[in-house]
N, C-alpha and C positions, 0 to 999 in steps of 0.2 A: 586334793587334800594332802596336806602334811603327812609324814610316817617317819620314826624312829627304827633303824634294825642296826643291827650287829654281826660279826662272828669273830672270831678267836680261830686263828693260824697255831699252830707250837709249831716255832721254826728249829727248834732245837730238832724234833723226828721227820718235819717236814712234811707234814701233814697237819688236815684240819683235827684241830682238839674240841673229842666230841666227849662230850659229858661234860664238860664243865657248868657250873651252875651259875648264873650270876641274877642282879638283882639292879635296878632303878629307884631311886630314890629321886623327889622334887622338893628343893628348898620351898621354904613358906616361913609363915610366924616373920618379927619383928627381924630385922636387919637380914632376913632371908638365911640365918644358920640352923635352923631346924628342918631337917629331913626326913621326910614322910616317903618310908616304903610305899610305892603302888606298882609294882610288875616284879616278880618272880620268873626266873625259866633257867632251861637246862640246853645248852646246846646240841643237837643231833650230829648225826654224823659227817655232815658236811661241816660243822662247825658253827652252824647258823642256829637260831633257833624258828622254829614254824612259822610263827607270823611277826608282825609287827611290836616291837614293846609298847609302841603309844603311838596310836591312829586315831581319826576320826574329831569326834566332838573333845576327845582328853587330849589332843596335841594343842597346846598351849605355849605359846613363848613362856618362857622361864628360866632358871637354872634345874639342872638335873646332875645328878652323880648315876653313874653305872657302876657296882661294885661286885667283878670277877674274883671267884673264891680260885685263885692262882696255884693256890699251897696245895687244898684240899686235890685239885685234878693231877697237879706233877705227881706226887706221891701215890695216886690211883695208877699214872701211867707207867712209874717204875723209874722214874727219874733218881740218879743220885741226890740226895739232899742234903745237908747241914740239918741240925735240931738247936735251935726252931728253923724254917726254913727261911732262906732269905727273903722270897716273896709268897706273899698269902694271902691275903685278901688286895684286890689294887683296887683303889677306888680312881675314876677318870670324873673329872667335876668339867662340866662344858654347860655353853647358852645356847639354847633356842630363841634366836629373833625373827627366824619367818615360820609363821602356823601352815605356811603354804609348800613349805619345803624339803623335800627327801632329807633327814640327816642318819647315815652310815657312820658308828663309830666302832669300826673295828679294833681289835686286839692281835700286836704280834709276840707271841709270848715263848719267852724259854726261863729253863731252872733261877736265872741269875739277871736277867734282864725284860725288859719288855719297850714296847713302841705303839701308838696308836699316829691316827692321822683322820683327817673328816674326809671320808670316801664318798665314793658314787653308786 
């Protein structure tokens, strides 16, 4: 079966950034622009969060956004920032076409920048 996971790097301290919060969202409704919360979590200390954002019978092809609260963890971690901060919430908008298939969408994130990539 399919599985969705994550974790978020800050390569700015070079370590996993742990507490950060982030959220899943699945397009739906007419032309697919309305976005329905369904997963919540908090990365742990490795930068991961515990289990799966979407396994089993909910991994479905679709589009999906993942939306890391960026702002909120730099300024937890001590990060110099601008007001308001340059980045803050990031939202990553990606497709699930195989319900069969591991997708990894990590985060590489600093004060001023970020990078993601579909991992293993």
């Amino acid at each position: 079966m399919g599985r969705l996971t994550t974790h978020v790097l800050d390569t700015a301290l070079g370590k996993p950034a742990a507490g950060l919060a982030l959220s899943l969202w699945k397009a739906g409704g007419a032309g697919g622009e309305e976005f329905s919360c369904i997963a919540r979590a908090v990365t742990n200390s490795d930068g991961r969060v515990d289990a799966p954002l979407l396994d089993g019978d909910a991994f479905v092809t679709g589009i999906y956004e993942l939306r890391f609260e960026a702002g909120a963890y730099l300024a937890a971690s001590g990060a110099a920032l601008s007001d308001p901060p340059f980045l803050d919430v990031i939202p990553l908008r990606f497709g699930i076409a195989d319900a069969a298939a591991h997708y990894h969408v990590p985060l590489l994130l600093s004060p001023f920048s970020y990078s993601t990539y579909r991992g293993s």
